[in-house]
C-alpha angles and dihedrals in degrees: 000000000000094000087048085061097058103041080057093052096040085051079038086063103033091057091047086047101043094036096050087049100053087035087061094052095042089058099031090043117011104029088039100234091153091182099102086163092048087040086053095044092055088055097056099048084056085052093049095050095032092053102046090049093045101050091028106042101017097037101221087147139025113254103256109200125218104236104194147010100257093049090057088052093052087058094044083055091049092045092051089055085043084055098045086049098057102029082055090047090049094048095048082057085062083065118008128066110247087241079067107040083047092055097050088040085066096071098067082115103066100045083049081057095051102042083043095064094037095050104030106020083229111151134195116224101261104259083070091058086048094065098051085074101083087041089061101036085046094066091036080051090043095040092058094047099049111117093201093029099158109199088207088049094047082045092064098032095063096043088053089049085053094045089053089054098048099056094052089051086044096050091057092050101044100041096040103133130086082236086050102036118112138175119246094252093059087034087063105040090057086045115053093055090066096045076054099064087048106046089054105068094034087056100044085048110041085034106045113186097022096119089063097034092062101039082050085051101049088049092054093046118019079196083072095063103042080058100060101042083047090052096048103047089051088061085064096046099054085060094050101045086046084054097054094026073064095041093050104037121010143281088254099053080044085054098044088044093054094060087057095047094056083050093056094043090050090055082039102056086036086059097047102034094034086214105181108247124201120226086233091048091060096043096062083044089059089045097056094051093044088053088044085054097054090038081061097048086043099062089036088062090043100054 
């Protein structure tokens, strides 16, 4: 029963993953909704109200308190790389395929290798570095063999997979403490609000008019706006089955099922979008995750 429990949460975690993510490039690409920030902001006010039902009223997880000041401006600088992450990824579906976006996703490792070393001197025995090789060669592979590379869209999409990076190496250093210390689900409930407050006025700013432009849409199509609200509560889900896929398995099954789950997404979205895809494009993408998979092993042996 128990192993019941956890396929159904793993397939649980894969659909959120896979669904938010096509979602985001139906409305940013196919459906035309060009308002990634808008897009992101709506996100985070589902993860504000989502989470705080979730870990207040149904109890998943137990209410963690700030304790200082300075503890709740380490998470707000957490929350405004958090932001920067997803709001970057967003923007990259407007104009990359999600093949491509999946296959530059895959190289968060390296860029958590490389932040690791410049903010905590901390250093991998040298077979892991190694194996960041073919991480790195498999996007320039794939790069070269992408028929709709957009130069803009990469742009973005590396700069949200080091963001990405950033915030988990970040998190370890800042929060350190046992006093400081707090489980994804109260991180980002105490996150996403302040992603929030910075998302609004961005939005209203970069993309004038969007307020209106949305409430016009979902007037002209009530599907719209189904959608949208879908759309935003997924984003919280996928935080909240990565949270108990962790709980009841390990950060290192959630980590090897997480290079299968950017392959998927990859045949999936090639299914529904019918993107063209270069030989030489999947073969780069092949690359990446082989050399993921060894990075993994890698840092298994090591600890």
């Amino acid at each position: 029963m128990r192993s019941l429990f956890t396929i159904g949460l793993i397939a649980s975690w894969y659909a959120s993953n896979i669904g938010v993510l096509l979602l985001n490039k139906f409305l940013l690409s196919n459906y035309g909704f060009k308002y990634p920030i808008f897009l992101t902001l709506c996100h985070m006010m589902a993860c504000s109200l989502l989470s705080y039902i979730a870990i207040e009223w149904l109890k998943i997880a137990p209410m963690q308190r700030v304790k200082s000041r300075l503890q709740m401006m380490k998470i707000s600088a957490l929350g405004f790389i958090f932001c920067l992450s997803v709001v970057g990824g967003n923007i990259s579906l407007r104009y990359l395929p999600v093949s491509f976006n999946q296959a530059v996703g895959a190289t968060t490792p390296f860029f958590t290798a490389v932040f690791a070393v410049v903010m905590t001197s901390k250093r991998e025995g040298w077979i892991t570095y190694v194996t960041l090789v073919p991480v790195v060669a498999g996007v320039i592979i794939a790069s070269g063999g992408e028929p709709l590379f957009h130069l803009f869209g990469f742009m973005m999409c590396i700069g949200a997979t080091a963001a990405r990076a950033l915030k988990s190496v970040l998190q370890g250093l800042l929060l350190s403490s046992e006093g400081e210390k707090l489980n994804s689900m109260n991180l980002l409930m105490y996150m996403a609000p302040v992603a929030v407050m910075a998302l609004f006025p961005a939005a209203l700013y970069m993309e004038r008019g969007v307020v209106g432009i949305t409430i016009a849409l979902a007037r002209d199509d009530w599907k719209f706006l189904i959608y949208l609200l879908f759309n935003s509560a997924l984003a919280y889900f996928v935080n909240l089955a990565n949270f108990l896929v962790t709980k009841h398995t390990s950060p290192l099954t959630l980590q090897v099922l997480g290079n299968a789950k950017g392959a998927v997404a990859v045949v999936i979205s090639i299914l529904i979008f019918k993107n063209p895809v270069s030989i030489t494009g999947m073969l780069g993408y092949s690359l990446t995750v082989a050399g993921v998979i060894l990075y993994t092993e890698a840092k298994k042996c090591s600890m």
